[in-house]
C-alpha positions as CSV (number, residue, x, y, z in Angstrom):
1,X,0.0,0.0,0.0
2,X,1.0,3.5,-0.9
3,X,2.3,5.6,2.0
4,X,-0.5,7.8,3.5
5,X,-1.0,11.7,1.8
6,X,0.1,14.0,4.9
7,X,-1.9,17.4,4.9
8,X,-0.8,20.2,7.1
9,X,-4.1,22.3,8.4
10,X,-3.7,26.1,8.5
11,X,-6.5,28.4,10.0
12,X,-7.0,30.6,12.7
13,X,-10.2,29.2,13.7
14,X,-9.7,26.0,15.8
15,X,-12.9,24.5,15.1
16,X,-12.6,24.9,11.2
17,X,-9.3,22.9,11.8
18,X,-11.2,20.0,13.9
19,X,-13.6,19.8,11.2
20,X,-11.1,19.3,8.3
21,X,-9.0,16.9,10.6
22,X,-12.0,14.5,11.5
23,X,-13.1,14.7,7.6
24,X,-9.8,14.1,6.1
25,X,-8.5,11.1,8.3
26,X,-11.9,9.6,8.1
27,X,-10.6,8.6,4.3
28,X,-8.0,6.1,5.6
29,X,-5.5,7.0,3.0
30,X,-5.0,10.8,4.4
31,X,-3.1,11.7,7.5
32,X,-2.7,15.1,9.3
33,X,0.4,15.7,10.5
34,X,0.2,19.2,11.9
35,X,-1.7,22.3,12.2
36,X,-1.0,26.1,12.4
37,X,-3.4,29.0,12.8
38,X,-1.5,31.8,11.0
39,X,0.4,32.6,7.8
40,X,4.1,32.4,10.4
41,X,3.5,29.0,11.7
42,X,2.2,27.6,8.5
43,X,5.7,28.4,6.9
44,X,7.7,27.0,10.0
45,X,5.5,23.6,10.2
46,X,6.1,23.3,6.2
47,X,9.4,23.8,6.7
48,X,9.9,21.0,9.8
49,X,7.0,18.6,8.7
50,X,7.5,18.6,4.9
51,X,3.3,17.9,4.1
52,X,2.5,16.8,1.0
53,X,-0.8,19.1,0.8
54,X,-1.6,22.2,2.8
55,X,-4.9,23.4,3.3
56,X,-4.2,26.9,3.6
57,X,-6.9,29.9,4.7
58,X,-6.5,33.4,3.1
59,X,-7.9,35.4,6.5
60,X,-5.8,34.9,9.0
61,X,-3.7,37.4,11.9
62,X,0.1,38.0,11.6
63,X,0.6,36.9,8.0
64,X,-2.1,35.8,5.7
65,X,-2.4,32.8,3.5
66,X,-1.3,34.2,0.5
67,X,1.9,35.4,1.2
68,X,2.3,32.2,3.1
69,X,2.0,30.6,0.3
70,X,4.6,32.4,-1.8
71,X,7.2,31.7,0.9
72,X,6.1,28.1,1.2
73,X,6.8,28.2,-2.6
74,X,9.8,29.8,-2.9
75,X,10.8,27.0,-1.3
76,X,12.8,24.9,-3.2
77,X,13.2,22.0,-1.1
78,X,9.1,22.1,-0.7
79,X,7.4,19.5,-2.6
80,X,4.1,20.8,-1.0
81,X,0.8,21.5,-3.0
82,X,-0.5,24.7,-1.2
83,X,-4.7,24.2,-1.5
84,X,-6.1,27.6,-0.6
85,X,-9.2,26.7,1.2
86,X,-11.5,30.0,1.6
87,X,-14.8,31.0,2.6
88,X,-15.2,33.9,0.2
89,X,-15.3,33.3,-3.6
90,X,-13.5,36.5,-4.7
91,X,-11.6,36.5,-7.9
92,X,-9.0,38.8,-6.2
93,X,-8.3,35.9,-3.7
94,X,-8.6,33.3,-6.9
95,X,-5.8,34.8,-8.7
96,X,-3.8,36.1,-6.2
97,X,-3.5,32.6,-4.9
98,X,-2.8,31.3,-7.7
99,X,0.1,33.7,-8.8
100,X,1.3,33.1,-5.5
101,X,2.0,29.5,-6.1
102,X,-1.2,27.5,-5.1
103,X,-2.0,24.4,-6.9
104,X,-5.9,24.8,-6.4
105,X,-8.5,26.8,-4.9
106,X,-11.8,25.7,-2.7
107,X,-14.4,26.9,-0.9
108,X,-15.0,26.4,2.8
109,X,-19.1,25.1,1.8
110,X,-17.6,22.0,-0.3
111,X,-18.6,18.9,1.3
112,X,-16.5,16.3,2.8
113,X,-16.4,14.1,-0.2
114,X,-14.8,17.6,-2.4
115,X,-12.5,18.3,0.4
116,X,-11.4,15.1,0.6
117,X,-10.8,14.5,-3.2
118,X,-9.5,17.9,-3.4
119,X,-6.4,16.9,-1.1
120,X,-6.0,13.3,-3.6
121,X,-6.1,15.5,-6.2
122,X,-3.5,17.9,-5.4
123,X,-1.4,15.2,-4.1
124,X,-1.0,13.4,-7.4
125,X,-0.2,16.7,-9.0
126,X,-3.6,17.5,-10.9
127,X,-5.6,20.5,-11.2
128,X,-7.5,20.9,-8.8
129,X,-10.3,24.1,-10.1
130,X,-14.0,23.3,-10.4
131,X,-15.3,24.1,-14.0
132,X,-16.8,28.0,-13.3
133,X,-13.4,28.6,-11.9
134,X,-11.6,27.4,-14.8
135,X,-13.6,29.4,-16.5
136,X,-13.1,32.7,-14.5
137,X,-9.2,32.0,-15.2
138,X,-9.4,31.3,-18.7
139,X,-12.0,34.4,-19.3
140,X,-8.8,36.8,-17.6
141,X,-6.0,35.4,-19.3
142,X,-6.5,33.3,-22.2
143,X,-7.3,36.3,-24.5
144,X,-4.3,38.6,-22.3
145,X,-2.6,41.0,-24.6
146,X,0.7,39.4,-26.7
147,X,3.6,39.4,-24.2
148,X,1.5,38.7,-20.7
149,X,2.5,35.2,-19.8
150,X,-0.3,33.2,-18.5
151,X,-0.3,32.3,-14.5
152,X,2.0,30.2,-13.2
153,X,4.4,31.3,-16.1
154,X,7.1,33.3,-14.7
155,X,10.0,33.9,-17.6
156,X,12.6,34.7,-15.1
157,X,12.3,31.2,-13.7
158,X,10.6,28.1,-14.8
159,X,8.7,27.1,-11.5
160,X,7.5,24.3,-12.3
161,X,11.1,22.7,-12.6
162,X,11.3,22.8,-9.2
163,X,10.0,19.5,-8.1
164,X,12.2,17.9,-11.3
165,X,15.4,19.2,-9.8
166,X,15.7,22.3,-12.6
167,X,17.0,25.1,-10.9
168,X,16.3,29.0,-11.0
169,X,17.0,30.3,-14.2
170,X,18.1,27.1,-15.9
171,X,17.6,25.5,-19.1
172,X,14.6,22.3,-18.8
173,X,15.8,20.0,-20.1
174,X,14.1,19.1,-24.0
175,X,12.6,22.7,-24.2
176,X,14.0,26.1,-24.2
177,X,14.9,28.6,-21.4
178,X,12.4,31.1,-20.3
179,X,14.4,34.2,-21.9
180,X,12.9,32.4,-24.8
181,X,10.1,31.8,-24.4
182,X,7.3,34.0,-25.1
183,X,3.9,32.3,-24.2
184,X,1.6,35.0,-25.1
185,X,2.7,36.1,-28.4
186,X,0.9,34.0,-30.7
187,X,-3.0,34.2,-30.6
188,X,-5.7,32.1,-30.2
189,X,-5.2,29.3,-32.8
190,X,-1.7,30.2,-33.7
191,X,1.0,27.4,-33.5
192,X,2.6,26.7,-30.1
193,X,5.3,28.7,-29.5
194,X,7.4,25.7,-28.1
195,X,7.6,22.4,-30.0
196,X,5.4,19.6,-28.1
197,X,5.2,15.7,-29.5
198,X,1.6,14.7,-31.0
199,X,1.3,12.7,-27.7
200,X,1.8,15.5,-25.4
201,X,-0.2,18.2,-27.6
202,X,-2.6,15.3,-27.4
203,X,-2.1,15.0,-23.3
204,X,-2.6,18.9,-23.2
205,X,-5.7,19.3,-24.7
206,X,-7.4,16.6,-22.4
207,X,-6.1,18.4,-19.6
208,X,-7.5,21.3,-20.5
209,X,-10.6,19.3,-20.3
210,X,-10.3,19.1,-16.9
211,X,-9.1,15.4,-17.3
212,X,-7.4,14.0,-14.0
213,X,-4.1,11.5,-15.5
214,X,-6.2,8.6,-14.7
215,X,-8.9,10.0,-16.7
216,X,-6.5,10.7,-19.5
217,X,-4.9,7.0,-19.1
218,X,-8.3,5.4,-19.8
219,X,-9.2,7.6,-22.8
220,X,-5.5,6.9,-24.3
221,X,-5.2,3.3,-23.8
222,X,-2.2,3.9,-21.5
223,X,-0.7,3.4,-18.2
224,X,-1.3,6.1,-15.5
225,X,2.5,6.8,-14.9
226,X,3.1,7.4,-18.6
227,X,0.8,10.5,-18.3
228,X,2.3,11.7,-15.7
229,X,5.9,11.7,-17.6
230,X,3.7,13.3,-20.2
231,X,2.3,16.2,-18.4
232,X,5.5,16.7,-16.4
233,X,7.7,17.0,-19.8
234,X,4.2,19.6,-21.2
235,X,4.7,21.8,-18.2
236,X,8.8,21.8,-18.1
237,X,8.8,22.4,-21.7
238,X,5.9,25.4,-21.6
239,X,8.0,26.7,-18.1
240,X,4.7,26.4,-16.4
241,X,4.1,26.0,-12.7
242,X,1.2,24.0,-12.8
243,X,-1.7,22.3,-14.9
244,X,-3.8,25.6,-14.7
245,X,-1.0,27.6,-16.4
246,X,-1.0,24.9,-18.8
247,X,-4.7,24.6,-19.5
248,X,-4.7,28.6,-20.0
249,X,-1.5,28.1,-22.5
250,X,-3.9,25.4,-24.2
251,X,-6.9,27.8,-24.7
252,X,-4.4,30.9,-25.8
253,X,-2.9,28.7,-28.3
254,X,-6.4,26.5,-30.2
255,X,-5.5,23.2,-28.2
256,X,-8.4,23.4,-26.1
C-alpha cells in the first residue's frame, strides 16, 4: 500500500481545523500531520514537517495565506501542494493565490467528499479548479494581450522545474529557457510557441478538459504513470508552474 498523503491544516479558527482533521483522516489514505493557525506558523510547520498538501486559509492574523504561500513556494526543497481553502469566492483571492503558487483553490461550503478528493487531487499533482473557476481564469488570461505570460508562467524562472530538480534560471531540459520563451505572443489558434510531440499536444488538450491522468490513461489506452511523464515534460517544456497555467497556455494557443 502507498504511504499515507500528509496534509498540514492552516486556519486561525480552531474549530474549522477539527472539522477538516475529523473529515480528512476519516478517508484512511489521508493523514494530518500538523496544524497552524497563521500565515508564520504555517511556513515553520512546512518547513519542519514537509506535508505533502496544505490546506491553507487566506484570512488569517500576523501573516495571511497568501503570502504564506509564496514563501512556502519559494521554497525549493518544498514538494508541498498549497490548497487555498476559503470562505469567500472573490476573484481577487482566486488569482492572487494562484500567482502566489497555489495548486488549487476551494471553498469552505464544499462537502467532505470535495474536500477530501481535493487533497488526492493535489497530491497526485492534478488541477485541482471546479469548472466556473476554470472558467473565470481562462476568461482573464486566455485572450491577455501578446507578451503577458499566463499564470503560473514566470520567464525569469521556470517554476514548475522545481520539483524535477531544474534550478532558477536554468535551461529544462528538451525545451528552451524562459528568456525564450514567449507564451503570449501568438494568438488564439496560432502554432505553439514551443515544440510539443503529438502525444503531449494530445495530453494537453485533455487536460485542458479538466481530465485528472487517470482520466486521460483510460481515454488513451495507456498506463497512468506514462501520463504523468507526459504532463510533467508539457509543463517543463511550456516553463509552467502548474496544470492551470497549462490549461490557460492550451486555450491561448487553439489546443483546447
Amino acid at each position: 500500500m502507498s504511504a499515507p498523503v500528509r496534509v498540514l491544516l492552516v486556519d486561525d479558527h480552531a474549530v474549522m481545523r477539527a472539522g477538516f482533521r475529523m473529515i480528512l483522516e476519516s478517508a484512511g489514505d489521508i493523514t494530518v500531520v500538523g496544524e497552524a493557525a497563521n500565515g508564520v506558523q504555517a511556513v515553520e510547520a512546512a518547513s519542519a514537517l514537509r506535508p505533502d498538501v496544505i490546506c491553507m486559509d487566506v484570512q488569517m492574523p500576523d501573516m495571511d495565506g497568501l503570502e504564506a504561500t509564496r514563501r512556502i513556494a519559494a521554497d525549493a526543497e518544498s514538494r508541498a501542494a498549497v490548497v487555498v481553502v476559503t470562505t469567500f469566492d472573490r476573484d481577487d483571492y482566486l488569482f492572487d493565490a494562484l500567482a502566489a503558487g497555489a495548486s488549487g483553490f476551494l471553498l469552505k461550503n464544499a462537502g467532505p467528499e470535495e474536500l477530501i478528493s481535493a487533497v488526492r487531487v493535489a497530491a497526485a499533482g492534478d488541477a485541482l479548479l471546479a469548472p466556473e473557476v476554470t472558467r473565470r481564469v481562462i476568461a482573464r488570461f486566455a485572450l491577455a494581450p501578446p507578451g503577458e505570460p499566463a499564470p503560473g508562467v514566470d520567464r525569469e524562472t521556470p517554476i514548475g522545474g522545481r520539483d524535477r530538480g531544474v534550478s532558477p534560471g536554468s535551461r529544462p531540459s528538451g525545451g528552451v529557457s524562459p528568456a525564450e520563451r514567449t507564451p503570449g505572443t501568438p494568438g488564439p489558434g496560432a502554432a505553439p510557441a514551443v515544440e510539443l510531440t503529438e502525444r503531449e499536444a494530445e495530453v494537453l488538450r485533455l487536460v485542458a478538459q479538466a481530465m485528472s491522468n487517470a482520466e486521460i490513461a483510460q481515454r488513451l489506452y495507456i498506463g497512468e504513470a506514462t501520463v504523468k511523464t507526459h504532463v510533467s515534460n508539457v509543463l517543463q517544456k511550456l516553463g509552467a508552474r502548474d496544470r492551470v497555467a497549462a490549461v490557460v497556455y492550451a486555450h491561448r494557443h487553439g489546443l483546447a
